[in-house]
TIDREN-165672 format. One record per residue (C-alpha): residue in one letter; x negated, y, z negated. Coordinates in nm, 4 decimals. Layout:
BEGIN
resn / east / north / up
A / X / Y / Z
...
// end
This chain:
BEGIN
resn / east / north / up
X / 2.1605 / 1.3039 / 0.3413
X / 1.8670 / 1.5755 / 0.3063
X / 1.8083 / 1.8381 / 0.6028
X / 1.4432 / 1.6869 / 0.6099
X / 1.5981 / 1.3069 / 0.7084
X / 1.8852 / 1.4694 / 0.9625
X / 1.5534 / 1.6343 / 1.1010
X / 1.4080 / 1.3166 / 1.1202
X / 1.6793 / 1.1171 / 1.2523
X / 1.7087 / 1.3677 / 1.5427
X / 1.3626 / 1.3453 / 1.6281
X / 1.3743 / 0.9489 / 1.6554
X / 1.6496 / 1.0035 / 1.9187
X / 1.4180 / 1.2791 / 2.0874
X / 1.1396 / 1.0466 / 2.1068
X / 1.1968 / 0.7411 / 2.1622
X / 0.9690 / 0.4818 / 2.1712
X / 0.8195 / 0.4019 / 2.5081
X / 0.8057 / 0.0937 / 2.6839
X / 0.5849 / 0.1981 / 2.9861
X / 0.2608 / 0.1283 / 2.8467
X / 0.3583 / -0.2551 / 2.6543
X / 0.0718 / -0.4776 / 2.6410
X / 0.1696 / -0.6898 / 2.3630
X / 0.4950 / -0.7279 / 2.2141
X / 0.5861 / -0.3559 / 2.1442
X / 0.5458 / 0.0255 / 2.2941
X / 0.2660 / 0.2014 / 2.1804
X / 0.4363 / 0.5361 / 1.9620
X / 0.4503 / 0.8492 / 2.1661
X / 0.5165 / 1.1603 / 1.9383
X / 0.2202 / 1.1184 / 1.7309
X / 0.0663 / 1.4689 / 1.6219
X / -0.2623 / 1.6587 / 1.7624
X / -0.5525 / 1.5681 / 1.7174
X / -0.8728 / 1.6555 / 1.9384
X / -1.1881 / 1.4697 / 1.8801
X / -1.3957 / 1.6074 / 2.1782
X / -1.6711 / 1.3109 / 2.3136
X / -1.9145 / 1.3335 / 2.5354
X / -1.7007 / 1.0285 / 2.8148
X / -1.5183 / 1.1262 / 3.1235
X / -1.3090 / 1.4310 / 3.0702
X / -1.0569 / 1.1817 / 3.2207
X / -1.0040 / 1.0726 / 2.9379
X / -1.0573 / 1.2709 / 2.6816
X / -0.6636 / 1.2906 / 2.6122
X / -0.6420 / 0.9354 / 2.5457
X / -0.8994 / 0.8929 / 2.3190
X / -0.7251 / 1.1967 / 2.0939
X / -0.4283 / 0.9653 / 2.1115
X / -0.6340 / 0.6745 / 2.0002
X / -0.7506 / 0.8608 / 1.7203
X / -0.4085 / 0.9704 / 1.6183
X / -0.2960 / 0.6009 / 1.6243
X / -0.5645 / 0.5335 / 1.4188
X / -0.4454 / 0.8103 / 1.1326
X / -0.1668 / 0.6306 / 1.1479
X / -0.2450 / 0.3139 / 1.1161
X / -0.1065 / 0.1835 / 1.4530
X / -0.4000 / -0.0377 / 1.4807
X / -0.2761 / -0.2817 / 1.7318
X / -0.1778 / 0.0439 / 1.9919
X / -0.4969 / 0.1832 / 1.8782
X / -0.6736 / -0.0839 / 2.0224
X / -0.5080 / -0.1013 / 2.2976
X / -0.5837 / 0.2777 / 2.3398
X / -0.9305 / 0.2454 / 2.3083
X / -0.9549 / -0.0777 / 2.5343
X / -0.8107 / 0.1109 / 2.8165
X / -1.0732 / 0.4078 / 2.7915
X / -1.3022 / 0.1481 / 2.8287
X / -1.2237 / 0.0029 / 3.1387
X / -1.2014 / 0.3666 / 3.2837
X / -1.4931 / 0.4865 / 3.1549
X / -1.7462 / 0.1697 / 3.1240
X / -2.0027 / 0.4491 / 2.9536
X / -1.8039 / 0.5517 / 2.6851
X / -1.9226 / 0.4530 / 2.3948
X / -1.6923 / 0.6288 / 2.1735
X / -1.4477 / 0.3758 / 2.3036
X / -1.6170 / 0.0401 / 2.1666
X / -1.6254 / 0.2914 / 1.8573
X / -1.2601 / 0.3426 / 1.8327
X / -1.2568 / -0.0839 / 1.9020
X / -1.4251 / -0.1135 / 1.6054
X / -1.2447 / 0.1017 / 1.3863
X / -0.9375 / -0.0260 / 1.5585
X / -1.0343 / -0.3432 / 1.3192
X / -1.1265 / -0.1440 / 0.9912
X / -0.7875 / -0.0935 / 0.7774
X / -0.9359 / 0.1124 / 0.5011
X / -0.6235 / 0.1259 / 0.2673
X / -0.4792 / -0.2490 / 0.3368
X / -0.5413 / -0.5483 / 0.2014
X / -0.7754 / -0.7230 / 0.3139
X / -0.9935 / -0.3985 / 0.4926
X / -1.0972 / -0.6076 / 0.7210
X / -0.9856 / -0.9928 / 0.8518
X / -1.2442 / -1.2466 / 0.8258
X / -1.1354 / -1.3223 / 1.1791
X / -1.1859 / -1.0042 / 1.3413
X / -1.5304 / -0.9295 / 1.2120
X / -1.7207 / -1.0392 / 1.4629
X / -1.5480 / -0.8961 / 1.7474
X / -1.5366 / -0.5657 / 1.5580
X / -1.9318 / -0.6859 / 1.5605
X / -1.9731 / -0.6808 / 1.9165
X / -1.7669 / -0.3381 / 1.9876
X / -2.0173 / -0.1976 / 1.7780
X / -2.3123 / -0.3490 / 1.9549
X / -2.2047 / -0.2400 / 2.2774
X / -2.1106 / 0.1187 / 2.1743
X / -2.4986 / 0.0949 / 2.0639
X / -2.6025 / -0.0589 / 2.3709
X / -2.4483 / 0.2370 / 2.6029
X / -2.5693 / 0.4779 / 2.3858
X / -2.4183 / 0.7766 / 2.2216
X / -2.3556 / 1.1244 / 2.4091
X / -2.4705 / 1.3387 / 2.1276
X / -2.6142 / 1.3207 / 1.8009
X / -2.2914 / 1.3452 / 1.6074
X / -2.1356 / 0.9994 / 1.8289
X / -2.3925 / 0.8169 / 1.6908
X / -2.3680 / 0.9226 / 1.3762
X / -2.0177 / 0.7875 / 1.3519
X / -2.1193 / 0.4719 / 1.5533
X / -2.3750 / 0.4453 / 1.3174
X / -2.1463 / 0.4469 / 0.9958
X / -1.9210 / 0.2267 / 1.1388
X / -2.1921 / -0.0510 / 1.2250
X / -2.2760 / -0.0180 / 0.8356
X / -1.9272 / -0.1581 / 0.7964
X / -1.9977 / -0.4436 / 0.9736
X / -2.3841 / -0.5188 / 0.9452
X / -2.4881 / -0.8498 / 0.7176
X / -2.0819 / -0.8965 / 0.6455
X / -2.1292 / -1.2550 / 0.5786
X / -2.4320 / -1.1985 / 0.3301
X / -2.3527 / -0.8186 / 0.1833
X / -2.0073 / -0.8102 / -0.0157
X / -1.7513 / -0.5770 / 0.1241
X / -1.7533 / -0.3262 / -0.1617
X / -2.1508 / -0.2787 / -0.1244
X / -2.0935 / -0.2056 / 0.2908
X / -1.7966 / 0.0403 / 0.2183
X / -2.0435 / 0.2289 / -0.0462
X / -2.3100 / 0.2914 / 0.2395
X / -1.9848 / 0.4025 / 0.5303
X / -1.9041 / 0.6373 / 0.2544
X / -2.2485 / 0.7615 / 0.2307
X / -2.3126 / 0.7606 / 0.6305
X / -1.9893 / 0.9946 / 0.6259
X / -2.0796 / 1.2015 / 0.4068
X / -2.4104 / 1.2799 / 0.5559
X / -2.1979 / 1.3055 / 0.9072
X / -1.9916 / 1.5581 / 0.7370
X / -2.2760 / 1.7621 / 0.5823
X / -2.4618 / 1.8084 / 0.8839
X / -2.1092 / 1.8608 / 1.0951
X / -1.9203 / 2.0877 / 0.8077
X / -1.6947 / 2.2338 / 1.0395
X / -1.6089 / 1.9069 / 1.2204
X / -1.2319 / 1.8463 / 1.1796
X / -1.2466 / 1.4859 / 1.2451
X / -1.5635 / 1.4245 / 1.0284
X / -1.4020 / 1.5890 / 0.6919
X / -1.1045 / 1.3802 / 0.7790
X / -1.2663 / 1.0726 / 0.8216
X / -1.4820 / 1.1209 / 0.5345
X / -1.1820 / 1.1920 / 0.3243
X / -1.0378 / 0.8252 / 0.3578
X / -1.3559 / 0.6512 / 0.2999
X / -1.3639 / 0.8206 / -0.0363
X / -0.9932 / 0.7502 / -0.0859
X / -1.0678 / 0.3599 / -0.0045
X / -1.3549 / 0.3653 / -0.2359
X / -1.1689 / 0.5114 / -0.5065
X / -1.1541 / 0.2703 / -0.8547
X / -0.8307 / 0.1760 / -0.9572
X / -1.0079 / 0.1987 / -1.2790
X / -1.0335 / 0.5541 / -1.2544
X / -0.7644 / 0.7528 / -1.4205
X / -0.9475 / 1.0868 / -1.3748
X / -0.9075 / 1.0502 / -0.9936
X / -1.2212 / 1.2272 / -0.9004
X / -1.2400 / 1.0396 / -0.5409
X / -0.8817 / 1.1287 / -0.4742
X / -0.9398 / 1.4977 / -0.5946
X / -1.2717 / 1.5246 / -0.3844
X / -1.0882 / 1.4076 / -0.0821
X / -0.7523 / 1.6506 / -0.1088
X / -0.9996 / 1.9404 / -0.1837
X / -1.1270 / 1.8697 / 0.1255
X / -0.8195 / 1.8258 / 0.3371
X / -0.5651 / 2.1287 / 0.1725
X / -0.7760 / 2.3914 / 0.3562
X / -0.7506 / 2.1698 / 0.6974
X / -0.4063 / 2.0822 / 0.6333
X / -0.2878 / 2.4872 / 0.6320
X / -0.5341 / 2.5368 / 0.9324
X / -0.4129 / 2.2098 / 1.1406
X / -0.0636 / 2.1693 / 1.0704
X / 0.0242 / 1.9262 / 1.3306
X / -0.2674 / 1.7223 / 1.2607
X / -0.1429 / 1.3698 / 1.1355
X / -0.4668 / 1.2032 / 0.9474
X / -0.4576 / 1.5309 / 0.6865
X / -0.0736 / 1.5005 / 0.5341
X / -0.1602 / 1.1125 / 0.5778
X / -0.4205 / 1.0978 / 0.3604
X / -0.3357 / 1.3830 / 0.1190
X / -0.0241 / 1.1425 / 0.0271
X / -0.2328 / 0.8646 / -0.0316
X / -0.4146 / 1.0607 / -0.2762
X / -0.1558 / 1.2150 / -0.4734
X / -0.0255 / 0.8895 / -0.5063
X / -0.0271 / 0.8591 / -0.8309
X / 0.1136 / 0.9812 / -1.2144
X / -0.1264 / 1.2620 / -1.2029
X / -0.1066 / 1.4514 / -0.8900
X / 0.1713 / 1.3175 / -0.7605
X / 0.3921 / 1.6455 / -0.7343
X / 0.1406 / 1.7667 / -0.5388
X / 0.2264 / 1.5184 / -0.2617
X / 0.5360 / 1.6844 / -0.1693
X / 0.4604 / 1.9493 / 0.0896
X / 0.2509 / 1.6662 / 0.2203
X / 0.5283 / 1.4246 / 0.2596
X / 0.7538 / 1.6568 / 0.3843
X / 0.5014 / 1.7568 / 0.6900
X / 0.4022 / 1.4035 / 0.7702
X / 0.7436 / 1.2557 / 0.8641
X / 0.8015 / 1.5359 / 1.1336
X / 0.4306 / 1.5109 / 1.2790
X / 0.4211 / 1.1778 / 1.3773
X / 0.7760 / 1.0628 / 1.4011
X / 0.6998 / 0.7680 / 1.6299
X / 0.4609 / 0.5793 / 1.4114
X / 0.6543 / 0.3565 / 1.1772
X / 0.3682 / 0.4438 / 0.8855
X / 0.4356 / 0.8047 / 0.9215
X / 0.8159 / 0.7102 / 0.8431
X / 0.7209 / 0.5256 / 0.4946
X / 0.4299 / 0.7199 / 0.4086
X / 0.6584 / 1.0156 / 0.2010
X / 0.8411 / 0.7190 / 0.0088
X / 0.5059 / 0.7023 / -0.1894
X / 0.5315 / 1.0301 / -0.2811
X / 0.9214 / 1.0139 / -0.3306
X / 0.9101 / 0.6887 / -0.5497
X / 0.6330 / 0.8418 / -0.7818
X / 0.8769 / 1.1140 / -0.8585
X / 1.1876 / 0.8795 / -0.8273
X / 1.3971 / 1.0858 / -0.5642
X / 1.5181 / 0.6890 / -0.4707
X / 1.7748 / 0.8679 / -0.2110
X / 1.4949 / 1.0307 / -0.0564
X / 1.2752 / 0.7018 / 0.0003
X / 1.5812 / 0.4890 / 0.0706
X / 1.6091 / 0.7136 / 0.3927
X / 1.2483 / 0.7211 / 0.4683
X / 1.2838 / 0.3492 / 0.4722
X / 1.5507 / 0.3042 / 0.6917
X / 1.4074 / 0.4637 / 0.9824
X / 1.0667 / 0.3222 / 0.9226
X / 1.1877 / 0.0033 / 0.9039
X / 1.4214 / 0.0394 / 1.2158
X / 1.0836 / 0.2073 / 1.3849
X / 0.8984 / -0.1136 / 1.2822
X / 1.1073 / -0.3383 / 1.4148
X / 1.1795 / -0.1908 / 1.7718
X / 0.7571 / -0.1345 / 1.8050
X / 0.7771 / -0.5640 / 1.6892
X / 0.5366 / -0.4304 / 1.3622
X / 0.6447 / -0.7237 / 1.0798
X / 0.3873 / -0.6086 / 0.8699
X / 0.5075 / -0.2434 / 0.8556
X / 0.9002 / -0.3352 / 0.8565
X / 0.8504 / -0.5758 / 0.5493
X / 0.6575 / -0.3154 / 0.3876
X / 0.9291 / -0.0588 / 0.3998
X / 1.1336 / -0.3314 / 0.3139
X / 0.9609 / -0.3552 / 0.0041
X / 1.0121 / -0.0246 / -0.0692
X / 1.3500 / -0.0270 / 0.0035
X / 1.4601 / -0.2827 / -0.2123
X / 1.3047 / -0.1191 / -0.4781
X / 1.4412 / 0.2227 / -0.4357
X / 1.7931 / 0.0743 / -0.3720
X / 1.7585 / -0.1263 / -0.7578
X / 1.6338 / 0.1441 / -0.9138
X / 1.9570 / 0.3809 / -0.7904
X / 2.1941 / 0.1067 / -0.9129
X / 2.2476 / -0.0196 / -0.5813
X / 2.2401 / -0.3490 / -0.6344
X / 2.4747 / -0.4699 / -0.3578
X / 2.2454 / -0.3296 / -0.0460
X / 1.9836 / -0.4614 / -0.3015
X / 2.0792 / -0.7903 / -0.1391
X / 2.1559 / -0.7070 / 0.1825
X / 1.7926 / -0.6419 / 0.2929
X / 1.7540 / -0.9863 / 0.0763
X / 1.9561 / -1.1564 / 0.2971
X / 1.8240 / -0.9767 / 0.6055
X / 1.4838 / -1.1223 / 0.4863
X / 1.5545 / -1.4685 / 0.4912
X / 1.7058 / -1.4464 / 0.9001
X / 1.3207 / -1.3686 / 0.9545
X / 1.0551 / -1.6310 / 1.0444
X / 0.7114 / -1.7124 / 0.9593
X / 0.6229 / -1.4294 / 0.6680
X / 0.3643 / -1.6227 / 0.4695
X / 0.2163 / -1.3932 / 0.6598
X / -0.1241 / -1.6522 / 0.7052
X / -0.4220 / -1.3988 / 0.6630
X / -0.1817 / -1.0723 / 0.6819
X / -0.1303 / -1.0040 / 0.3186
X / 0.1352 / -0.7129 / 0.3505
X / 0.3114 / -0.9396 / 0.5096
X / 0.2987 / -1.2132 / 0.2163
X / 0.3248 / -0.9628 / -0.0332
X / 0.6494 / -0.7714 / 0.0737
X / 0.8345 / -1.1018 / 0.1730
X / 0.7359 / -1.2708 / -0.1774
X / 0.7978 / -0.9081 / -0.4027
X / 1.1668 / -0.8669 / -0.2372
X / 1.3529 / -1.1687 / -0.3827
X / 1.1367 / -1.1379 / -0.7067
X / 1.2418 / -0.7782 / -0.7620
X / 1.5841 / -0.8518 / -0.7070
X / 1.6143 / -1.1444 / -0.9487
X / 1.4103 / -0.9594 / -1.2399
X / 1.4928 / -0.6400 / -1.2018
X / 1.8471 / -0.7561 / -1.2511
X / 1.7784 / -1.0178 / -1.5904
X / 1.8838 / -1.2887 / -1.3239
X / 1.6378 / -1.5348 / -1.5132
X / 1.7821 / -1.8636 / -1.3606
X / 1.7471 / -1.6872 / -1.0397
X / 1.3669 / -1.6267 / -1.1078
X / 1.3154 / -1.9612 / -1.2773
X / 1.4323 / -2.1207 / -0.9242
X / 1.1790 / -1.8738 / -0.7428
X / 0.9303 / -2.0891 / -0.5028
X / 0.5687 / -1.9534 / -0.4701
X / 0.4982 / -1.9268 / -0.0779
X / 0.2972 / -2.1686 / 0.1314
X / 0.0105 / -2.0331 / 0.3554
X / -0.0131 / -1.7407 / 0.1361
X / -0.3393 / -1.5952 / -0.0529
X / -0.3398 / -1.6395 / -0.4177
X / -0.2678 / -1.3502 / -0.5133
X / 0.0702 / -1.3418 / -0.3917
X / 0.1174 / -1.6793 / -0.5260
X / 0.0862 / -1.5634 / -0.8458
X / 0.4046 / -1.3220 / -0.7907
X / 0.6494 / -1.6261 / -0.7752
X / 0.4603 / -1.8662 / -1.0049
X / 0.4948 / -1.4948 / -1.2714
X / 0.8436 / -1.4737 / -1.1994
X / 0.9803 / -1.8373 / -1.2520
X / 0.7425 / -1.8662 / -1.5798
X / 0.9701 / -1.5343 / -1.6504
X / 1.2508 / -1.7009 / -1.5768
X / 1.2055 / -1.9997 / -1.7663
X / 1.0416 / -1.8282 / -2.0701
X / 1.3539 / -1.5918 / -2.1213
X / 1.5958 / -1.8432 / -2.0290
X / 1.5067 / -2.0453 / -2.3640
X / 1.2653 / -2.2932 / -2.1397
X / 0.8948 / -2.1769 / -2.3292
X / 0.7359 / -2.5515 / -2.2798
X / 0.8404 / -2.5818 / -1.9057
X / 0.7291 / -2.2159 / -1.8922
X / 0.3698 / -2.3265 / -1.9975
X / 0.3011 / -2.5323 / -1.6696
X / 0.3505 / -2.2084 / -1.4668
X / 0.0923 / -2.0730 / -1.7667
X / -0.1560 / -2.2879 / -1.6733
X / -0.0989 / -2.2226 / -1.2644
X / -0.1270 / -1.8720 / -1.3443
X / -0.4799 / -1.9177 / -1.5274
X / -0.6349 / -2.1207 / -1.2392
X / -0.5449 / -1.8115 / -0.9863
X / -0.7074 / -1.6144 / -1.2248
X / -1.0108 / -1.8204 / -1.2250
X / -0.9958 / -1.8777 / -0.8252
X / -0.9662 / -1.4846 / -0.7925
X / -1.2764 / -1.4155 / -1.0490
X / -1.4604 / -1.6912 / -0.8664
X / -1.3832 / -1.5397 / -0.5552
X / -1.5752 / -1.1941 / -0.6648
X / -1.1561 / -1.0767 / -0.6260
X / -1.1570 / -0.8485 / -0.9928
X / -0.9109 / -0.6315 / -0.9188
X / -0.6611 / -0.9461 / -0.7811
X / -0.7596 / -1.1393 / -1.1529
X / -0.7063 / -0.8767 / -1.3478
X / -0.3302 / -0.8344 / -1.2218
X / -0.3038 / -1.1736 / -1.2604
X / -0.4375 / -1.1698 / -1.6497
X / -0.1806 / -0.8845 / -1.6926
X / 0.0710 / -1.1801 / -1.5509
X / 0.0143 / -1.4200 / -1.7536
X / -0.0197 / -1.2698 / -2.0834
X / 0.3368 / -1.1254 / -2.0016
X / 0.4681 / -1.4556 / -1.9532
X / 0.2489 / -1.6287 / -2.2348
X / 0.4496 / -1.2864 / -2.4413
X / 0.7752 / -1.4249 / -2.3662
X / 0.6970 / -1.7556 / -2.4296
X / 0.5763 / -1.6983 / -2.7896
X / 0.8808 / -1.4848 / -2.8346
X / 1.1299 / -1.8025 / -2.7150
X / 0.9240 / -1.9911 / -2.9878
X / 0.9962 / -1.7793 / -3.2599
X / 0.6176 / -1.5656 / -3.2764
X / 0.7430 / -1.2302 / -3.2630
X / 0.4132 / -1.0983 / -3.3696
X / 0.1891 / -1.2960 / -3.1162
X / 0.4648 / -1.1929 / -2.8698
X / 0.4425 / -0.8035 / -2.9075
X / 0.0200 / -0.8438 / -2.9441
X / 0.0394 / -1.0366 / -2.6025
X / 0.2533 / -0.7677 / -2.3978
X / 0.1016 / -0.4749 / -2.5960
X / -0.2474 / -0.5893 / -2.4847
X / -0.0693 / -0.6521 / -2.0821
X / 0.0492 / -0.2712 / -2.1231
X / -0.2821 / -0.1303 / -2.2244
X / -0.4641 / -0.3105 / -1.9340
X / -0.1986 / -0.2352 / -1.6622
X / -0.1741 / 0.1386 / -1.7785
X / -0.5584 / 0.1920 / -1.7140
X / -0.5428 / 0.0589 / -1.3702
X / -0.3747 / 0.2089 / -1.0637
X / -0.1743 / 0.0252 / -0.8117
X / -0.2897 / -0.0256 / -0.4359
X / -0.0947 / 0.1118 / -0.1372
X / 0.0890 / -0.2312 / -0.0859
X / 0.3304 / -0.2168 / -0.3834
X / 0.5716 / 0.0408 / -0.5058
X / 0.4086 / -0.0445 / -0.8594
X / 0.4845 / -0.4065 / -1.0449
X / 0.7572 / -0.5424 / -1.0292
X / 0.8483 / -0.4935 / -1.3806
X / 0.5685 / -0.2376 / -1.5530
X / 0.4452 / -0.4104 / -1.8875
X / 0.5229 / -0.1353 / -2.0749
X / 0.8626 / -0.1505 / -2.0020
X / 0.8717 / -0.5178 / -2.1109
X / 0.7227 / -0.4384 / -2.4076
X / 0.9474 / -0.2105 / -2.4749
X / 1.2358 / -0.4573 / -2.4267
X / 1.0450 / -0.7520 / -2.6616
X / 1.0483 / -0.4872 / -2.8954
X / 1.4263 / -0.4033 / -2.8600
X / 1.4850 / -0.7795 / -2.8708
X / 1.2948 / -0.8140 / -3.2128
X / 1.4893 / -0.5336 / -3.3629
X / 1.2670 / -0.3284 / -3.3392
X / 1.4609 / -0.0096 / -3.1479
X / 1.2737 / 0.3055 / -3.2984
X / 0.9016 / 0.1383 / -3.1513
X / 1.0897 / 0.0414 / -2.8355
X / 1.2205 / 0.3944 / -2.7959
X / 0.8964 / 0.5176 / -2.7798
X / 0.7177 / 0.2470 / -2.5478
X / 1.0222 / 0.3122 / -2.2710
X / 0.9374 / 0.6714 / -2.3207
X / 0.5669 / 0.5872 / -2.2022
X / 0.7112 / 0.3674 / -1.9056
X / 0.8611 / 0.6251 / -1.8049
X / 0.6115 / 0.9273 / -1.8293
X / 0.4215 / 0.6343 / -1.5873
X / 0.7049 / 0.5769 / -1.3755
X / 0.9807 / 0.7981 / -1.3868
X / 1.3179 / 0.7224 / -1.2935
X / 1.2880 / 0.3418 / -1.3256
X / 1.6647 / 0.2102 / -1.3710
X / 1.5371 / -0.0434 / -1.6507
X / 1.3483 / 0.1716 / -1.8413
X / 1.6391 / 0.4777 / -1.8833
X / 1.8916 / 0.2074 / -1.9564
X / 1.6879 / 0.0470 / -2.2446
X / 1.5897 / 0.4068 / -2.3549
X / 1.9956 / 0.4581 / -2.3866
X / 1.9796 / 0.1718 / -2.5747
X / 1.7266 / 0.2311 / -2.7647
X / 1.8300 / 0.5155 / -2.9020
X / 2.1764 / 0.4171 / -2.9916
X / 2.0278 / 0.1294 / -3.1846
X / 1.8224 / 0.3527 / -3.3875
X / 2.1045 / 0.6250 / -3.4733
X / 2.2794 / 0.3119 / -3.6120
X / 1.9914 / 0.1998 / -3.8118
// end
């Protein structure tokens, strides 16, 4: 084990989570970083809003609210605490941003932090941005409301340049309206320029490593992240988030040993602060860090772990759907277990999107275990996701899904004897997956299309043009266990040729 994660371990036992302050299920996390956001409210309780704020760079929404709920009962004129209500309810980074349910309480927050009025011209400016988020949300489609928050933080910013909390906060409303489409990462770029000067002069701040990981997090810049990841974990120790946040950083450069313990005690964090969503996630992460270091066997542990836990359709919460659907997908085809994937059972309750995940795998399954015409019925479920998600104004969500089902509909052609349709299919899957990025939610798919191209191409004889395609799967995503095994392949196949 690292000195960084025998740091880290020593710090959970430091600071434990406290119990004094429950109002749900869990504590609220204690050792959380500085932050001080000055407001015009009683200077009673000034301290707990910083605290609010700092469970809000952390994403501890739920203690956040709670945060934020109690200023307002102590201070009935502070409207900076309906604000931090109201953000309380705005994930930027997650899927989805914002529940359908929780809009129009969010709604009201911001109404009544209008209502009270703000203390000074830069509290309304952020109660202003925030309402933008919120205004017309049943007519106005997310995407359009996020562009104006951007633009109301910016101008906040401008005119408050020196304003820690305003560069911050502008920072992760350009990273959450940053295209996946972009490979040039100009959003991501804008946002660390602005936080590498704060993060030297605010070390102990814990929205500025927070966000600089998210936007190294990716091929690019992703060696940048390090420093980053390195700082956040011993900031805020007692946020879960803060725990997992590095792995991002560690699985783009595939130190798996490193994110394997970054894991573990966010997962263990998670679960004593009762925070499914953020233990599943780190789950996630965690069985794909242990497959990728060959470790198959604890692989399945946190497999079988999964099933001992109810309800994780997740209903609306889709981090929730999407770890507990990913885990036992991963672990059947990352392994070639395609009977194991053929059996896999798309989730009930669960948005479409991760339906597709388990439809994709047992088409998989089917296609490479010599079943092509049953694997045509999960073809055709695939397709009508697609269509559900375009409908649905959901283009990033269908386009994944395309990417799906042309690797399946590659497969499929291949078990048929089309070699040539086959390697068209998954060549034109690898080009479209390559010029998107991933979201937050997922390590990266489950198996990269270029990778499986590479492997249709090793199956077709092909070894000198699969050498090269799991040498691009790998400048993507180093260190993945499938790709440097066919690579060895690969290779020996062509010396023999």
């Amino acid at each position: 084990m690292s000195h960084l994660w025998r740091i880290l371990l020593t710090l959970l036992f430091i600071f434990p989570f406290s119990t004094a302050q429950e109002t749900h299920s869990h504590g609220a996390p204690q050792k959380l970083g500085k932050v001080s956001f000055p407001i015009s409210c009683a200077p009673s309780v000034q301290g707990e809003f910083d605290r609010g704020v700092a469970l809000l760079h952390s994403f501890a929404y739920t203690a956040a609210e709670n945060a934020f709920q109690a200023i307002a009962e102590l201070d009935p004129r502070c409207a900076m605490a309906h604000w931090g209500m109201a953000m309380s309810y705005f994930h930027q980074l997650w899927e989805p941003p914002i529940l359908p349910a929780t809009i129009s309480i969010a709604q009201k927050e911001v109404q009544r932090a209008q209502q009270i009025g703000a203390g000074s011209e830069r509290e309304r400016q952020f109660i202003q941005a925030l309402a933008l988020i919120y205004q017309d949300a049943a007519t106005v489609p997310y995407h359009t409301r996020a562009a104006n928050y951007e633009r109301a933080m910016g101008d906040l910013f401008s005119e408050n340049s020196k304003d820690v909390e305003a560069q911050v906060f502008y920072a992760l409303a350009l990273l959450a309206n940053a295209s996946p489409a972009d490979k040039t990462h100009a959003k991501q770029k804008q946002a660390a320029d602005l936080l590498e000067p704060l993060d030297r002069a605010y070390p102990q701040h814990p929205g500025i490593p927070h966000y600089l990981i998210h936007a190294y997090d990716n091929a690019e810049l992703a060696p940048r992240g390090l420093p980053a990841a390195k700082a956040y974990v011993q900031i805020a120790p007692s946020a879960p988030h803060a725990l997992h946040m590095p792995s991002h950083i560690f699985t783009r450069l595939s130190l798996w040993e490193d994110s394997i313990a970054s894991n573990l005690a966010a997962r263990e964090a998670a679960h004593q602060q009762g925070d499914t969503g953020e233990e599943l996630h780190a789950m996630d992460y965690l069985v794909y860090a242990y497959l990728q270091s060959g470790r198959d066997k604890d692989a399945a542990k946190v497999i079988q772990q999964l099933k001992s836990m109810p309800k994780l359709n997740g209903g609306g919460d889709f981090k929730i759907a999407y770890a507990s659907t990913a885990m036992p997908v991963r672990y059947a085809v990352e392994r070639g277990q395609w009977a194991d994937a053929a059996g896999i059972v798309a989730p009930t309750e669960a948005p479409p999107h991760v339906v597709a995940i388990a439809v994709w795998a047992r088409g998989l399954g089917l296609a490479r275990s010599g079943h092509a015409a049953e694997a045509r019925t999960e073809i055709d479920r695939l397709l009508r996701i697609e269509e559900q998600l375009r409908t649905s104004d959901n283009n990033y969500w269908a386009t994944q899904v395309g990417i799906l089902t042309r690797e399946v509909m590659a497969w499929s052609a291949q078990a048929d004897g089309k070699p040539d349709g086959a390697a068209a299919l998954m060549r034109t899957s690898a080009d479209e997956e390559d010029a998107i990025e991933k979201l937050p939610v997922t390590p990266g798919p489950i198996i990269p299309a270029r990778e499986q191209l590479a492997y249709l191409l090793l199956e077709q004889n092909r070894p000198g043009l699969a050498l090269k395609e799991f040498e691009t799967a790998l400048a993507n995503a180093p260190g993945r266990r499938g790709a440097l095994l066919g690579a060895a392949h690969a290779a020996e196949f062509s010396a023999q040729k």
